[in-house]
mmCIF entry with sequence, helices, sheets and N, C-alpha, C, O atoms, coordinates in Angstrom:
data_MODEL
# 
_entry.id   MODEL 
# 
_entity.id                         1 
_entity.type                       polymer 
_entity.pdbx_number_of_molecules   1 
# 
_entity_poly.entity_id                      1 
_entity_poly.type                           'polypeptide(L)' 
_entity_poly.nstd_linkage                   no 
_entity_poly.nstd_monomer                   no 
_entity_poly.pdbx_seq_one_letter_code       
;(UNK)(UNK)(UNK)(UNK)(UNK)(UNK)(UNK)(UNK)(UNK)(UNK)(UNK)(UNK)(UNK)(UNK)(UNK)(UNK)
(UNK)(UNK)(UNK)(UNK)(UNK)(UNK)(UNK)(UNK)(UNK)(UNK)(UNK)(UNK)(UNK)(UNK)(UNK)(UNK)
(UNK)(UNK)(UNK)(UNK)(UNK)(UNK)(UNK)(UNK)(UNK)(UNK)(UNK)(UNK)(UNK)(UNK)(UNK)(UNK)
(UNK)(UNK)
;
_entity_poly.pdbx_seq_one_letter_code_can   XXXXXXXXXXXXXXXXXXXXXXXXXXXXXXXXXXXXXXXXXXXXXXXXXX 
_entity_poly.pdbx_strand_id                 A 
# 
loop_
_entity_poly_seq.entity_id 
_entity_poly_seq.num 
_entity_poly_seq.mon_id 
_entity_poly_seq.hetero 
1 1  UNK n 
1 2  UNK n 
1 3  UNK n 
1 4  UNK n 
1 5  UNK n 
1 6  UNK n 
1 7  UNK n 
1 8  UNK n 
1 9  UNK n 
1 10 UNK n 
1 11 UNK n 
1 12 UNK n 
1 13 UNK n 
1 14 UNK n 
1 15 UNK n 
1 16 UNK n 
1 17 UNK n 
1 18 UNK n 
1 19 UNK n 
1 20 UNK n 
1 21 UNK n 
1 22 UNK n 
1 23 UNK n 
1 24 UNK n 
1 25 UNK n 
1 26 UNK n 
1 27 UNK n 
1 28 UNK n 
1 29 UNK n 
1 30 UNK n 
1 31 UNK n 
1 32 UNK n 
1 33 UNK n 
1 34 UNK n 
1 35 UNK n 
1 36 UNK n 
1 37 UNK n 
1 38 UNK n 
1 39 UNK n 
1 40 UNK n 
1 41 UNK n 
1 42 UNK n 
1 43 UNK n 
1 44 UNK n 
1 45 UNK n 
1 46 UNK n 
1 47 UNK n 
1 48 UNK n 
1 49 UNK n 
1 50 UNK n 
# 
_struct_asym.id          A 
_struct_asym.entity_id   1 
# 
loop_
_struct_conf.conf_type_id 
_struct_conf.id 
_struct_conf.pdbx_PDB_helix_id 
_struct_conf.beg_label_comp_id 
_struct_conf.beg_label_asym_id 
_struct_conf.beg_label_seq_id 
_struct_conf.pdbx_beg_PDB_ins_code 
_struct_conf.end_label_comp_id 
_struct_conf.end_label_asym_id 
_struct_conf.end_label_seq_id 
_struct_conf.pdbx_end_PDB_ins_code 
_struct_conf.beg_auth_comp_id 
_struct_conf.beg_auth_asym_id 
_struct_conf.beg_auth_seq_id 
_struct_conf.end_auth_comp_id 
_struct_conf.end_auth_asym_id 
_struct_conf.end_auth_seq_id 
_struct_conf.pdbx_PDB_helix_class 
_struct_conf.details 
_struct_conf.pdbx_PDB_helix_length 
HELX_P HELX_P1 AA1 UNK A 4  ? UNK A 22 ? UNK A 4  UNK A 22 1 ? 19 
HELX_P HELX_P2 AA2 UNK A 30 ? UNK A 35 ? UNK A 30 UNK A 35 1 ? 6  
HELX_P HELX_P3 AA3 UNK A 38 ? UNK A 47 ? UNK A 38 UNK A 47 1 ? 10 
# 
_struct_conf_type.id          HELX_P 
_struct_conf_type.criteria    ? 
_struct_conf_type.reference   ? 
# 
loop_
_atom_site.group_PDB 
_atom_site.id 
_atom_site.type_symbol 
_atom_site.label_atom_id 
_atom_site.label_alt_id 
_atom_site.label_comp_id 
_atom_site.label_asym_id 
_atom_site.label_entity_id 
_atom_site.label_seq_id 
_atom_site.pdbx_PDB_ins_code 
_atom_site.Cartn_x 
_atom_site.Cartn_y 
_atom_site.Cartn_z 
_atom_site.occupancy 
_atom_site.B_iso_or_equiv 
_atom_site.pdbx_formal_charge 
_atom_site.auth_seq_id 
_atom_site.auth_comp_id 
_atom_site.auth_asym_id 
_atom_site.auth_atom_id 
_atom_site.pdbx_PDB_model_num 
ATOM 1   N N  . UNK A 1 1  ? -16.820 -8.396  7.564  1.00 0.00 ? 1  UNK A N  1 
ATOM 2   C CA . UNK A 1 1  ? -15.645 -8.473  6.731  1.00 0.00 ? 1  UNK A CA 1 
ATOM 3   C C  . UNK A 1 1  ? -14.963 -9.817  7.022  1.00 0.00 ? 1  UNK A C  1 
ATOM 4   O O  . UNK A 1 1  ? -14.882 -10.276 8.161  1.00 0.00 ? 1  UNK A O  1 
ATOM 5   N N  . UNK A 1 2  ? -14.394 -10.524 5.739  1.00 0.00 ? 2  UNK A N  1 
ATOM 6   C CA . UNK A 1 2  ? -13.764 -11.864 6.261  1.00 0.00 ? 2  UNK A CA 1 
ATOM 7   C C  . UNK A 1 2  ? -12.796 -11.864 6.696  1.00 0.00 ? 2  UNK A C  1 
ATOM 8   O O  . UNK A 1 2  ? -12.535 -10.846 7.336  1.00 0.00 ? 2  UNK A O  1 
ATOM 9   N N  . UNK A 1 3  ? -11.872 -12.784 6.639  1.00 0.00 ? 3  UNK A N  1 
ATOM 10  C CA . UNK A 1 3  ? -10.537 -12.553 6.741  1.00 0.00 ? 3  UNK A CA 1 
ATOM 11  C C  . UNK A 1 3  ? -9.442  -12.523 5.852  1.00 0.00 ? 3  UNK A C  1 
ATOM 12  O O  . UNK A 1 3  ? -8.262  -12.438 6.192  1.00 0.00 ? 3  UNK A O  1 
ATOM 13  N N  . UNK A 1 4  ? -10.003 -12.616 4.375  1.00 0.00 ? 4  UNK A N  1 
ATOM 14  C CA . UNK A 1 4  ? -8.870  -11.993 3.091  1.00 0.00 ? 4  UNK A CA 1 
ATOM 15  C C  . UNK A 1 4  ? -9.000  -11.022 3.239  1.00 0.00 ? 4  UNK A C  1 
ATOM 16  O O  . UNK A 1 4  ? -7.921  -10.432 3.199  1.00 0.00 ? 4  UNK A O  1 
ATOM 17  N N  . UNK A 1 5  ? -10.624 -9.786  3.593  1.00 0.00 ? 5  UNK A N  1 
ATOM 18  C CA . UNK A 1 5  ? -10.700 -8.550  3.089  1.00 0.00 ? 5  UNK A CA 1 
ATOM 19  C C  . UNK A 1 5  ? -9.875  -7.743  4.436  1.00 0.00 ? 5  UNK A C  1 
ATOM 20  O O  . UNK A 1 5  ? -9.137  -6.779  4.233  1.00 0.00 ? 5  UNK A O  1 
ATOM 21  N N  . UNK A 1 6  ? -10.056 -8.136  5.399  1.00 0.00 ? 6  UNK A N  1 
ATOM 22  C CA . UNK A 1 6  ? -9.412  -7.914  6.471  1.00 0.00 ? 6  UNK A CA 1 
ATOM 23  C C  . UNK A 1 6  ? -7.386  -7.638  6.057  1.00 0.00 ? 6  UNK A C  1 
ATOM 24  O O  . UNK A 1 6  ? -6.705  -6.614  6.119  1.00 0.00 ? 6  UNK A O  1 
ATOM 25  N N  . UNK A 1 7  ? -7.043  -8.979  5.689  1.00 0.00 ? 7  UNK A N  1 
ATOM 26  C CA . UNK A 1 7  ? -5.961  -9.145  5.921  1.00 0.00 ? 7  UNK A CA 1 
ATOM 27  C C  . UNK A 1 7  ? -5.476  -7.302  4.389  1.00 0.00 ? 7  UNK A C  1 
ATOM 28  O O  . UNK A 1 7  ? -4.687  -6.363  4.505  1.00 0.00 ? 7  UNK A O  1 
ATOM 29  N N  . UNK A 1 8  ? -6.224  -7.596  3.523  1.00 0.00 ? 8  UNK A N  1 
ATOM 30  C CA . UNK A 1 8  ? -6.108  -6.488  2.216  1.00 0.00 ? 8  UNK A CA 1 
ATOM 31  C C  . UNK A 1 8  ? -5.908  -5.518  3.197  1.00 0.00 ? 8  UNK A C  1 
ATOM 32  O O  . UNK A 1 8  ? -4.853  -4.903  3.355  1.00 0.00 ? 8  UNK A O  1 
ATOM 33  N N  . UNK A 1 9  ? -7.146  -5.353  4.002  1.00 0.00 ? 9  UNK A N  1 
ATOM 34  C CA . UNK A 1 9  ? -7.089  -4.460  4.366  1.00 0.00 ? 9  UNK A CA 1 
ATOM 35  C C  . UNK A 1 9  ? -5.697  -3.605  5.306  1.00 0.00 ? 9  UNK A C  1 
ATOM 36  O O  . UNK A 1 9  ? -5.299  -2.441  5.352  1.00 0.00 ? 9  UNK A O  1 
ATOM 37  N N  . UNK A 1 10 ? -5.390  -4.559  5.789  1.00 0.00 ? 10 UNK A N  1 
ATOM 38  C CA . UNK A 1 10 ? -4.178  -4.266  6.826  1.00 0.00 ? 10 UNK A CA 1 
ATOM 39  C C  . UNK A 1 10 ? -2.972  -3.815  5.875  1.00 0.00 ? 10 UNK A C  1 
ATOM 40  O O  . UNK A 1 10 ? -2.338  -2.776  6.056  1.00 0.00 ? 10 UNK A O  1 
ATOM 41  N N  . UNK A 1 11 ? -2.767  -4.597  4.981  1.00 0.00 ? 11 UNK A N  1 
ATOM 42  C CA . UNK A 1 11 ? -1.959  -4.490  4.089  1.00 0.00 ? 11 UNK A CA 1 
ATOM 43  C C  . UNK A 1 11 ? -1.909  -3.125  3.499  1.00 0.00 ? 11 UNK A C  1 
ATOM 44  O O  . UNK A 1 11 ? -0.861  -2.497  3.648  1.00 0.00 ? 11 UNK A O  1 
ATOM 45  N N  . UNK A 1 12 ? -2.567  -2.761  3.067  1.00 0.00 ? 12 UNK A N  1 
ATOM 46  C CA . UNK A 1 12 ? -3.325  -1.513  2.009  1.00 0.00 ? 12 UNK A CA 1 
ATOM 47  C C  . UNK A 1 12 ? -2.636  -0.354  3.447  1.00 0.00 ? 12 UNK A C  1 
ATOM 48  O O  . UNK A 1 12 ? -1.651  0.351   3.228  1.00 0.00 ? 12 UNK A O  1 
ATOM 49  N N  . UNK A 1 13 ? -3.217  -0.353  4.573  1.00 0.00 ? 13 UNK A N  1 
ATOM 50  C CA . UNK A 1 13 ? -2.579  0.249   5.225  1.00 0.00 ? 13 UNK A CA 1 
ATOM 51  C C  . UNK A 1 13 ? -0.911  0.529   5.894  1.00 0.00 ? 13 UNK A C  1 
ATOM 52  O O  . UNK A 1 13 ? -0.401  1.571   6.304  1.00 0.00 ? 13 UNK A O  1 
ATOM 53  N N  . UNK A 1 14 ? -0.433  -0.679  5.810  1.00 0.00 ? 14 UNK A N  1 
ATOM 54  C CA . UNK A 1 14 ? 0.960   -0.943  6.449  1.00 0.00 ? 14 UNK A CA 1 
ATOM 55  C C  . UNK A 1 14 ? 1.325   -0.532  4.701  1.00 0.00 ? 14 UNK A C  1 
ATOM 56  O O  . UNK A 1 14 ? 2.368   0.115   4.798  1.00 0.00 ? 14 UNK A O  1 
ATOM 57  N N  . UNK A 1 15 ? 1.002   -0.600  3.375  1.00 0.00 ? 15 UNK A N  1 
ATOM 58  C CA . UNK A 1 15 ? 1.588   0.498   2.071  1.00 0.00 ? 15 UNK A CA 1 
ATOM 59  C C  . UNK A 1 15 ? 1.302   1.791   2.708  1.00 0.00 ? 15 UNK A C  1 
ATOM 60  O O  . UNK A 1 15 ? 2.089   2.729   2.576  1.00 0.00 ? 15 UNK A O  1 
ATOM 61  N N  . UNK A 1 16 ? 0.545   1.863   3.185  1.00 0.00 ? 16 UNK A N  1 
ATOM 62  C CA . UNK A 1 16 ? 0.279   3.960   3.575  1.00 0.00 ? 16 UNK A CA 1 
ATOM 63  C C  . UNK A 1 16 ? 1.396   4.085   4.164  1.00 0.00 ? 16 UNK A C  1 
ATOM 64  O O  . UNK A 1 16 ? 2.078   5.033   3.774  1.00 0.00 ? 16 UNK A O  1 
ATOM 65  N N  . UNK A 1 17 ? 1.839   3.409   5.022  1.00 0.00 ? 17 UNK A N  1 
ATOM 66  C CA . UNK A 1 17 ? 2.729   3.656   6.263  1.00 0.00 ? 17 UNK A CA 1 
ATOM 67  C C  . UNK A 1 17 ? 4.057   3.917   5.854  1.00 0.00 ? 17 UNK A C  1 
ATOM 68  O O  . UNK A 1 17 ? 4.751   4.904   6.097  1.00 0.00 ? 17 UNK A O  1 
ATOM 69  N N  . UNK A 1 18 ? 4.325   2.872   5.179  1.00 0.00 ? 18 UNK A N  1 
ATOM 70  C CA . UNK A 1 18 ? 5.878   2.960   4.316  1.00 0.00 ? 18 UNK A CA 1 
ATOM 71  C C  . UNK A 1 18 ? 5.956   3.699   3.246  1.00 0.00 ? 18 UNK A C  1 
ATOM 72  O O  . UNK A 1 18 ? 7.083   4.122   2.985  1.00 0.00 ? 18 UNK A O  1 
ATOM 73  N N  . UNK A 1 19 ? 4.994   4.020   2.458  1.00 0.00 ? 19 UNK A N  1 
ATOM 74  C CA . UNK A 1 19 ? 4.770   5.236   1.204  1.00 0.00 ? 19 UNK A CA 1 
ATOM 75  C C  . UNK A 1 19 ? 5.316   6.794   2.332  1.00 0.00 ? 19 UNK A C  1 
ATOM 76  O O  . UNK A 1 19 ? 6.351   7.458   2.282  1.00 0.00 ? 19 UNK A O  1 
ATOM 77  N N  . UNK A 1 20 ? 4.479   6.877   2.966  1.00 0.00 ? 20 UNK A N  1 
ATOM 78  C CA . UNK A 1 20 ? 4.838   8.143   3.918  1.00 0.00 ? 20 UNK A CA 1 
ATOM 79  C C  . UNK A 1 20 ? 6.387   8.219   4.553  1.00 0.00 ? 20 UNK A C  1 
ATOM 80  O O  . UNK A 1 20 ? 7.128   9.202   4.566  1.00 0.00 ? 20 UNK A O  1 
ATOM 81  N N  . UNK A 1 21 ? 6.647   6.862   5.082  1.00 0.00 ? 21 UNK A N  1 
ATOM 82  C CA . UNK A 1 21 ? 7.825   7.203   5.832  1.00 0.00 ? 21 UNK A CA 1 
ATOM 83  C C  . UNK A 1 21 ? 9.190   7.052   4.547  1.00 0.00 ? 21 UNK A C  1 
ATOM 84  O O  . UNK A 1 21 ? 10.345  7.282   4.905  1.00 0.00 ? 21 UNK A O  1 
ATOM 85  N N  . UNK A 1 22 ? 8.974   6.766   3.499  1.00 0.00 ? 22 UNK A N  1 
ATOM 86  C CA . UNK A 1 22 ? 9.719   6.595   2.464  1.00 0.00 ? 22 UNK A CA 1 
ATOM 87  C C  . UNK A 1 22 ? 10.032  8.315   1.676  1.00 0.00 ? 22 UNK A C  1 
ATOM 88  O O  . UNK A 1 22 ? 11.104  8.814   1.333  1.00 0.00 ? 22 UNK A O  1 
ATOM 89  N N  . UNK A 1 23 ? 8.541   8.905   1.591  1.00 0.00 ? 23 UNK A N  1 
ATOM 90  C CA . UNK A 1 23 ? 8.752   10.436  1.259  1.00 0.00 ? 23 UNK A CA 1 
ATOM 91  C C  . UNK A 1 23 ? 8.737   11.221  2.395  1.00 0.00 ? 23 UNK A C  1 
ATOM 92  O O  . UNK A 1 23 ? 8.048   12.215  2.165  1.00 0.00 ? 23 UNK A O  1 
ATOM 93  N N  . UNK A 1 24 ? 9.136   11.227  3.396  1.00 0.00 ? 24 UNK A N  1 
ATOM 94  C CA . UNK A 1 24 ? 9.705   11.627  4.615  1.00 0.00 ? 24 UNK A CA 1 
ATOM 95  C C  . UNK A 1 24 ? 11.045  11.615  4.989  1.00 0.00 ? 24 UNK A C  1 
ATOM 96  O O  . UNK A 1 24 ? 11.529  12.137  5.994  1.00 0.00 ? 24 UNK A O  1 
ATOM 97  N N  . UNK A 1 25 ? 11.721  10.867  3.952  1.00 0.00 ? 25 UNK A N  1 
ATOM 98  C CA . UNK A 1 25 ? 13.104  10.742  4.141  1.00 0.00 ? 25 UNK A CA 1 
ATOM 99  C C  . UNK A 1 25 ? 13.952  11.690  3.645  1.00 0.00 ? 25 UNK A C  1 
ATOM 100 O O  . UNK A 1 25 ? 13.128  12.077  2.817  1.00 0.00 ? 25 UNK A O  1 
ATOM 101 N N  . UNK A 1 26 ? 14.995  12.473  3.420  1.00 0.00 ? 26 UNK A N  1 
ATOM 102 C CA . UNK A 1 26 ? 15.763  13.213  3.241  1.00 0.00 ? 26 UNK A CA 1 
ATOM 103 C C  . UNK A 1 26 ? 15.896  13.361  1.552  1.00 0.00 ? 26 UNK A C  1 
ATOM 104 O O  . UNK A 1 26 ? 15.839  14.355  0.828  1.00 0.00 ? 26 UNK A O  1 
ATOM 105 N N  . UNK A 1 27 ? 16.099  11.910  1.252  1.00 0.00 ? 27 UNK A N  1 
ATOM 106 C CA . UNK A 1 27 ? 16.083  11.912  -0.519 1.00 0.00 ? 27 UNK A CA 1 
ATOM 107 C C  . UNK A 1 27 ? 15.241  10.270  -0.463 1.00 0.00 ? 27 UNK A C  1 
ATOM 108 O O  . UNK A 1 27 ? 15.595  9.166   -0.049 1.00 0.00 ? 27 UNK A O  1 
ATOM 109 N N  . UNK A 1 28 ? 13.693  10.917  -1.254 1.00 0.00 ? 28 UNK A N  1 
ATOM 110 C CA . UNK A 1 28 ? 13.119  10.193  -0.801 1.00 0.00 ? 28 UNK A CA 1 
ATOM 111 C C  . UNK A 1 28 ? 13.360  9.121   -2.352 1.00 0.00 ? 28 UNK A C  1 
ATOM 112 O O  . UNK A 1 28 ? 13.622  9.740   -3.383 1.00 0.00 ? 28 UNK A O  1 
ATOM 113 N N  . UNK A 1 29 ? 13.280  7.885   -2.418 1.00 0.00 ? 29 UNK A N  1 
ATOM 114 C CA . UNK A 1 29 ? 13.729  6.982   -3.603 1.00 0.00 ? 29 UNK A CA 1 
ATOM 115 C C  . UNK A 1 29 ? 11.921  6.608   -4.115 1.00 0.00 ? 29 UNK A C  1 
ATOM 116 O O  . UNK A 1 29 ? 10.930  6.065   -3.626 1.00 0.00 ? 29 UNK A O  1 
ATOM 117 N N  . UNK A 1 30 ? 12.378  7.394   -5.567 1.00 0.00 ? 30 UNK A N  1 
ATOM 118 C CA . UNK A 1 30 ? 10.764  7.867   -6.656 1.00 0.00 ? 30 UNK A CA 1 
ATOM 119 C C  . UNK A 1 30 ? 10.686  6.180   -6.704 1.00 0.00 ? 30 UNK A C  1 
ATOM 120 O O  . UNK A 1 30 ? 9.587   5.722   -6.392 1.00 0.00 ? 30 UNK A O  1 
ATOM 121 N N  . UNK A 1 31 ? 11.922  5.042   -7.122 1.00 0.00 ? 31 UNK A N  1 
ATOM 122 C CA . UNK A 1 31 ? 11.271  3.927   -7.768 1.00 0.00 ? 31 UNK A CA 1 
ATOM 123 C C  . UNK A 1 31 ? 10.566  3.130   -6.555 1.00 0.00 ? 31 UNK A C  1 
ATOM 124 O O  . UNK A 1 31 ? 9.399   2.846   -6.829 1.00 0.00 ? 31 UNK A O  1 
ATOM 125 N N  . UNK A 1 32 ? 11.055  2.634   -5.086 1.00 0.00 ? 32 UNK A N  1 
ATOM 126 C CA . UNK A 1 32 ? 10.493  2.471   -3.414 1.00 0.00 ? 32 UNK A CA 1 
ATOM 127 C C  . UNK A 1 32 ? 8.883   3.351   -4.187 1.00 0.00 ? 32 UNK A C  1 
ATOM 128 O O  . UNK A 1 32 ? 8.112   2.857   -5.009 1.00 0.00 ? 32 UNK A O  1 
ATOM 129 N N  . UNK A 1 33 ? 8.850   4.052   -3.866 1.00 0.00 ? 33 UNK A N  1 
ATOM 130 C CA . UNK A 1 33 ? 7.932   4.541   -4.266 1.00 0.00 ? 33 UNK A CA 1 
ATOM 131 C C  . UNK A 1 33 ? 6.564   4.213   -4.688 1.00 0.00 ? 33 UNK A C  1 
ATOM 132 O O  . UNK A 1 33 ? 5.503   4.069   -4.081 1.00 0.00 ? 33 UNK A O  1 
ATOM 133 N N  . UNK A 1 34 ? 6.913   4.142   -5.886 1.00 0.00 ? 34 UNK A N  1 
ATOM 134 C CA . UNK A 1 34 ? 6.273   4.048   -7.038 1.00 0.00 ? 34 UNK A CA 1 
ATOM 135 C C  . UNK A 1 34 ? 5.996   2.515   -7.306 1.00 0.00 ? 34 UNK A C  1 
ATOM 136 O O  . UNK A 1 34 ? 5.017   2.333   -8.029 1.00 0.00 ? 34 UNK A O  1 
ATOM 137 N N  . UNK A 1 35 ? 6.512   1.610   -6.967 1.00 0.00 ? 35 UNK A N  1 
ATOM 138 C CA . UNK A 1 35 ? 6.305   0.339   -6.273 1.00 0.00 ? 35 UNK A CA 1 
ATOM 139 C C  . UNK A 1 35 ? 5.985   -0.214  -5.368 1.00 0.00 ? 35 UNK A C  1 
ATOM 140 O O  . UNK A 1 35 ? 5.982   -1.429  -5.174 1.00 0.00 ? 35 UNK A O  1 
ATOM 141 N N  . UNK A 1 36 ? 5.608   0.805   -4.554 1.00 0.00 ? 36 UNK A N  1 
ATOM 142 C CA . UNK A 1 36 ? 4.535   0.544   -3.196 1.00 0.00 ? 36 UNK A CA 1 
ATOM 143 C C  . UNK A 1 36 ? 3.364   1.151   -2.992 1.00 0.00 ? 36 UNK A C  1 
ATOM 144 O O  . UNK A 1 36 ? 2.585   0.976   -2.055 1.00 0.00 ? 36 UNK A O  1 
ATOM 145 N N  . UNK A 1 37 ? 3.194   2.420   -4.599 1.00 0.00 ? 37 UNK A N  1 
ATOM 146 C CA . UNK A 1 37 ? 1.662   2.410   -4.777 1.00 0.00 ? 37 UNK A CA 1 
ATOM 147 C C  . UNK A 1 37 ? 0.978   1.426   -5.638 1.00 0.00 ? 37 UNK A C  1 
ATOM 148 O O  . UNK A 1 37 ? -0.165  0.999   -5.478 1.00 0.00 ? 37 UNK A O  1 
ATOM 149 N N  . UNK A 1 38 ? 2.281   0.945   -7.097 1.00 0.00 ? 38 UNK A N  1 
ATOM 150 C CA . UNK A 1 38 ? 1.371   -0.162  -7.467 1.00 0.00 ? 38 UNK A CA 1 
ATOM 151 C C  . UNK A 1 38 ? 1.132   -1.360  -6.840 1.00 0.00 ? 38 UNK A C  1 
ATOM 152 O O  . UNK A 1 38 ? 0.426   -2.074  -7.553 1.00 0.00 ? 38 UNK A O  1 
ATOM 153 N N  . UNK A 1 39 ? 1.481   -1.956  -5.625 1.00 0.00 ? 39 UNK A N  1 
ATOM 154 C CA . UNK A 1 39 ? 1.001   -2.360  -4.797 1.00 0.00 ? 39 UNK A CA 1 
ATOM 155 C C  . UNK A 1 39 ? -0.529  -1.932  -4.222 1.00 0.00 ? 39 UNK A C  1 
ATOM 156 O O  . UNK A 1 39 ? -1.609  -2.523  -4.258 1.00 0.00 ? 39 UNK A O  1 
ATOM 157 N N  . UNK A 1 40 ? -0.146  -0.732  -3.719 1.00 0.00 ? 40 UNK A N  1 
ATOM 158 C CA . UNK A 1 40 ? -1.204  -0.623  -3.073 1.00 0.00 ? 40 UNK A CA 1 
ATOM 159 C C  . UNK A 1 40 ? -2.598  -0.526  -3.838 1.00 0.00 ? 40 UNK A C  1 
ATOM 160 O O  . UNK A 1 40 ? -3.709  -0.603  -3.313 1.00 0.00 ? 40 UNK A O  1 
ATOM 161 N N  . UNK A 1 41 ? -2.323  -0.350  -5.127 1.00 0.00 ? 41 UNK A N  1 
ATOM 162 C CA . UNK A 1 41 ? -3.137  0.243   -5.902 1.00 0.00 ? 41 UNK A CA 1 
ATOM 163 C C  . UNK A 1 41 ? -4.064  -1.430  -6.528 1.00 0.00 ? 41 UNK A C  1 
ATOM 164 O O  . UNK A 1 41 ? -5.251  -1.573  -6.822 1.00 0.00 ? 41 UNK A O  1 
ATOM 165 N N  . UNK A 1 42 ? -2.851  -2.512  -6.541 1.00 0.00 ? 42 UNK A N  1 
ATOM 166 C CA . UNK A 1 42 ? -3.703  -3.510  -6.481 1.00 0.00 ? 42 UNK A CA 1 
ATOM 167 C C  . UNK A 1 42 ? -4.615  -4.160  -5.572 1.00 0.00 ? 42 UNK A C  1 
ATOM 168 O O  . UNK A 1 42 ? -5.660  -4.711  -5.915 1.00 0.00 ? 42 UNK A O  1 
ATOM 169 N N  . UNK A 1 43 ? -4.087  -4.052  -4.184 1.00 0.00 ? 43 UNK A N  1 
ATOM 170 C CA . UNK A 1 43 ? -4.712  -4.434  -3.121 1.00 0.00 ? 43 UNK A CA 1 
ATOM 171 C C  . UNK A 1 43 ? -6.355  -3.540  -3.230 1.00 0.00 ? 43 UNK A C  1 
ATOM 172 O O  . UNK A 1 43 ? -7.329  -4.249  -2.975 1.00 0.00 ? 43 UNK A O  1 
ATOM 173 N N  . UNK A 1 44 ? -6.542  -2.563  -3.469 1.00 0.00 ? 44 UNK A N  1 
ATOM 174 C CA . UNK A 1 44 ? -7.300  -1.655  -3.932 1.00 0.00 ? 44 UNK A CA 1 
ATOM 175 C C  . UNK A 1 44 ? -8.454  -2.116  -5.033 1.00 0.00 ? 44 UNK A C  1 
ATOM 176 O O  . UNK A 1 44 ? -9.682  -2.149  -4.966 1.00 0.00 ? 44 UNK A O  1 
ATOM 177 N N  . UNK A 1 45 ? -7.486  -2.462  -6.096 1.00 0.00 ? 45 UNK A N  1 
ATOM 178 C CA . UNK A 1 45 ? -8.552  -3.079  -6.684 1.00 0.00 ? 45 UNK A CA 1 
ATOM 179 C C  . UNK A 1 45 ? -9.033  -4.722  -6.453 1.00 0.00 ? 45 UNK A C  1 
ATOM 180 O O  . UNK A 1 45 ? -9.829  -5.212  -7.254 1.00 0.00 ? 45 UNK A O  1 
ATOM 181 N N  . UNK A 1 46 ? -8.465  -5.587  -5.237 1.00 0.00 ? 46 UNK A N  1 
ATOM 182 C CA . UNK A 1 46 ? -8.588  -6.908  -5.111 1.00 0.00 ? 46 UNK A CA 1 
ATOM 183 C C  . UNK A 1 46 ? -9.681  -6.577  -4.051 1.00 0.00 ? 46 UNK A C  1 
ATOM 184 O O  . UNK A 1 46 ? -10.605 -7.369  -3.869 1.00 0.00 ? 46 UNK A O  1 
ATOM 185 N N  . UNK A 1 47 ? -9.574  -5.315  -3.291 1.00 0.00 ? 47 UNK A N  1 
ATOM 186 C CA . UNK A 1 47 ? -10.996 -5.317  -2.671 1.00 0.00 ? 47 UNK A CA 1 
ATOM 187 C C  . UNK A 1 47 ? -12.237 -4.920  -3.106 1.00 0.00 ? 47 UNK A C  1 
ATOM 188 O O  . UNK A 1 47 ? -13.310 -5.178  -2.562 1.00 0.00 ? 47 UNK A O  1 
ATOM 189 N N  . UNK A 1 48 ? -11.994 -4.078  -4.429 1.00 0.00 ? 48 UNK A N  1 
ATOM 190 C CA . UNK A 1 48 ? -13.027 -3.448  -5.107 1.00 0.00 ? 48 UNK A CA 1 
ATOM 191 C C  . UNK A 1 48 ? -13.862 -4.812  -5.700 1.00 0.00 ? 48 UNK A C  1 
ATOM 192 O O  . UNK A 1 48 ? -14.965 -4.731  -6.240 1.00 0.00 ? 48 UNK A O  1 
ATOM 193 N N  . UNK A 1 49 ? -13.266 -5.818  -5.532 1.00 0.00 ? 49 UNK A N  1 
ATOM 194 C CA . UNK A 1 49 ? -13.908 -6.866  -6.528 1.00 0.00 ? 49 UNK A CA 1 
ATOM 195 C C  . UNK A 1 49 ? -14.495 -7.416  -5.465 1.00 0.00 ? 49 UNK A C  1 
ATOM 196 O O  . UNK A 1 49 ? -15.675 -7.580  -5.778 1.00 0.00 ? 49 UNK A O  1 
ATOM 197 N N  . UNK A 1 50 ? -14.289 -7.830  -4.257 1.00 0.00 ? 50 UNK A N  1 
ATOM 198 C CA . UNK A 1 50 ? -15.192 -8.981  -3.198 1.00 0.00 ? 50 UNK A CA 1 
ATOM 199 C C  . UNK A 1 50 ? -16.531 -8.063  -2.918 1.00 0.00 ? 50 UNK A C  1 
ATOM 200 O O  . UNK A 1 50 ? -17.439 -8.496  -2.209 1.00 0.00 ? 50 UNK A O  1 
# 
């Protein structure tokens, strides 16, 4: 693995991290959200392509 797919990769994970601790919160905020899966969801597809 190089070091873009690497770095995706980290990334893609540190979105898991904050997606979770975001709907873990008391009142969790849908738009935070929903803007840190389409994130993640690109990183996702920027690795599907290498």
């Amino acid at each position: 693995m190089d070091n873009h797919s690497s770095a995706l990769v980290t990334r893609h994970a540190g979105l898991d991290a904050r997606i979770a601790d975001e709907s873990r919160r008391p009142s969790p905020d849908a738009i935070v959200i929903a803007s840190l899966k389409k994130q993640k969801l690109k990183i996702k597809e920027a690795l599907a392509r290498l």
